[in-house]
N, C-alpha and C positions, 0 to 999 in steps of 0.2 A: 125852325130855330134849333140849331145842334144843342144835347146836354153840358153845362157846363162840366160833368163827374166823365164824359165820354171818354176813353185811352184816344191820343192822337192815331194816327195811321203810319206803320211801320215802312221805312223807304225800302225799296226792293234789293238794292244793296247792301244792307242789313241784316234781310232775311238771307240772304246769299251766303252772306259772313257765317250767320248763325250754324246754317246746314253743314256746312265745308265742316266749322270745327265739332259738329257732333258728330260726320265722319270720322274724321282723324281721331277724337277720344275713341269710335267703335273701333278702329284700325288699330289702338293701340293700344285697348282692350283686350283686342285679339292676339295681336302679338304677345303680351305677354301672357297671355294664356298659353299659348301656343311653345314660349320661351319657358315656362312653368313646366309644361308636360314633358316638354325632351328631358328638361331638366332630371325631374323625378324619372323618368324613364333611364337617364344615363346612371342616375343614384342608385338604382333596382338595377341592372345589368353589372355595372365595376363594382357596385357594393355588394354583391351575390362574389362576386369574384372577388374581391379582397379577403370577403372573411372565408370564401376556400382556401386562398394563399394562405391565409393567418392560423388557420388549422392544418393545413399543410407543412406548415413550419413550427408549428407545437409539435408537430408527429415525428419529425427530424430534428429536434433538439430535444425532445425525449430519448429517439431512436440512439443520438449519438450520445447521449447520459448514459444509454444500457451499455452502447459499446464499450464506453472509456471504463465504465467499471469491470465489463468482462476482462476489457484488456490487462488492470493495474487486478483484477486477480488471477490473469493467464500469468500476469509477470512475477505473481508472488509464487505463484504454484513451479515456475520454471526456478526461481531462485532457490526454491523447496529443492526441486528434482536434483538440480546443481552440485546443492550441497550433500544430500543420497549418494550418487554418482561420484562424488569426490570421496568423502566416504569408504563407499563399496572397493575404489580404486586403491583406496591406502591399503582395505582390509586385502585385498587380494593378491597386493605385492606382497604384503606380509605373510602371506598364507603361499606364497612361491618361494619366498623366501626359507620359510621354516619346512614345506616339502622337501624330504630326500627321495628323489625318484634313481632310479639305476644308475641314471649316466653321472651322478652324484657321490656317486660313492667314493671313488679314489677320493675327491677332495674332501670325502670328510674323513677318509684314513690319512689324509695328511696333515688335516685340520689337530685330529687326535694325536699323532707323533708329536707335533708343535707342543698342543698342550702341555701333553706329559713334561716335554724340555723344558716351556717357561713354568713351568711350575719347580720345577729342578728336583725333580722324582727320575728314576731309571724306567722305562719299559720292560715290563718281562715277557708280555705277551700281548697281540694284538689282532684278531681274527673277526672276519666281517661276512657272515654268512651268505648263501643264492637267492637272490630275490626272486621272493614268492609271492605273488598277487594272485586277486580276486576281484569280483565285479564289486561296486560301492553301491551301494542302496539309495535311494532317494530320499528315503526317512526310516527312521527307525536300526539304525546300522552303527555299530562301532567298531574302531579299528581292533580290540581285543575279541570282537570273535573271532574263532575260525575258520566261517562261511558265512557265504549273502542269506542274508533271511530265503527263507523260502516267498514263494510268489511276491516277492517285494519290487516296485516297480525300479526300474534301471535309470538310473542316475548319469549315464553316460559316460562313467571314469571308472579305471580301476585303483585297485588301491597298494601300494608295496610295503612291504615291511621286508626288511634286513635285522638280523639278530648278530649283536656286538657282543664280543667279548674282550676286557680290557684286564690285564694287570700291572701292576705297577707298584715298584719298593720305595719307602723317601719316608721321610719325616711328617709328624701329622701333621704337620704344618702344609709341608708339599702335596698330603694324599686332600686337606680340603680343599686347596686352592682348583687342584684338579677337576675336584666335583663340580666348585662356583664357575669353574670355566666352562666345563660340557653344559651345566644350566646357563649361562650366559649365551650359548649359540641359541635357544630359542627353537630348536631342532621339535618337528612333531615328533614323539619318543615317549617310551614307559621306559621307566624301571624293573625288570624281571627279578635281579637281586643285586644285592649288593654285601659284602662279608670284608669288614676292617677287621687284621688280627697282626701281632707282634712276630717280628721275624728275630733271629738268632745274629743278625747282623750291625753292626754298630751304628755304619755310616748310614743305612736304610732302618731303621725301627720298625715301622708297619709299615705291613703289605694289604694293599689294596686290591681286591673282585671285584666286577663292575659287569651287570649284564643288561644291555640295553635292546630295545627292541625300534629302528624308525620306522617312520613310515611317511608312506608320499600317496599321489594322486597323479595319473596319466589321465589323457583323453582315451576312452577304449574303443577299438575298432568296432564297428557294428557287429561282426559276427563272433565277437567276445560277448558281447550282450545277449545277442539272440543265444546264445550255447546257456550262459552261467541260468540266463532267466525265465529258462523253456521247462513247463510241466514235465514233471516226470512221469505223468501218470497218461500225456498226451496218448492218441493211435500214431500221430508221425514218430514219436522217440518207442513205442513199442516196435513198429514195424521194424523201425532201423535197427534198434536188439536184435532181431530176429533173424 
């Protein structure tokens, strides 16, 4: 006599059923195990390589920050230079301007005749000495000496002066206008002397002295330089005395 508590008996079908689907969950267990692992394995390979790109490209938008700043201060530094350069340009046309070099001279004897005229003074006398140059110093040199420094390095010009001598009769009206004119050319020039005195004649009352000295600047040939700037105490300049 069977127990009444006994579990009946499982049909074979069933059991069949049962195994199949405890496959399938192991199958599918597995796969996604297996779907897991790639997974995490593709995250550790692109994501090792993302954040190289992503530091890669911190290092090139750094890189191009340092440039733009080098560049906008390349560009301050050029608008610097620009205006130097414009500058130096004014300064040096006005400095060719105000040089009387040799080839200069007739036109400021003619400059000078003019004057005297608009000024409505007479010429009495008007003489414009040989230019006499020397080599120009680098530093430490002015036009009123009357030689290059000694051992002073060469500056690569020479330098000219011309010595004016001006007179002229008229009213003192016409003897200053004369003056504001010759200082209005701007001329590099000293003043050597100058002597305002009364003349004997009605329509001229003073007479005007005026002795001026200009000066200019040439480029100097090289063996103008080598000669003004060579020891004197060298053996080659003793030998050649000798």
């Amino acid at each position: 006599m069977k127990s009444p508590n006994a579990n009946p008996p499982i049909p074979a079908t069933l059991a069949k059923r049962s195994r199949a689907q405890e496959r399938s969950a192991a199958r599918d267990r597995t796969t996604r195990a297996i779907i897991a692992s790639v997974s995490l394995l593709a995250i550790i390979l692109f994501g090792v390589r993302w954040v190289d790109e992503y530091f890669e490209l911190h290092r090139d938008v750094s890189e191009m920050d340092t440039l733009r700043v080098q560049f906008e201060q390349a560009s301050m530094r050029k608008e610097r230079l620009e205006k130097v350069a414009t500058q130096i340009s004014a300064q040096l046309e006005l400095a060719v301007e105000q040089s009387i070099e040799p080839d200069d001279i007739e036109g400021v004897r003619e400059q000078l005749v003019g004057i005297v005229r608009k000024a409505g003074a007479a010429l009495r006398r008007l003489e414009i000495g040989e230019d006499e140059s020397r080599a120009w110093a680098f530093e430490n040199d002015s036009p009123i000496n009357s030689a290059t420094p000694l051992y002073s390095e060469p500056s690569g010009f020479l330098l000219h002066d011309h010595t004016v001598l001006l007179q002229a009769d008229g009213s003192m009206e016409a003897i200053g206008k004369i003056i504001d004119l010759i200082d209005e050319k701007g001329w590099l020039m000293i003043t050597k002397g100058m002597q305002i005195s009364p003349t004997t004649v009605r329509e001229t009352p003073v007479a005007l002295e005026c002795s001026l000295t200009l000066f200019g600047l040439t480029t100097a040939p090289v063996e103008d330089l080598d000669d003004e700037f060579a020891d004197p105490d060298s053996p080659e300049l003793q030998a050649s005395d000798i």
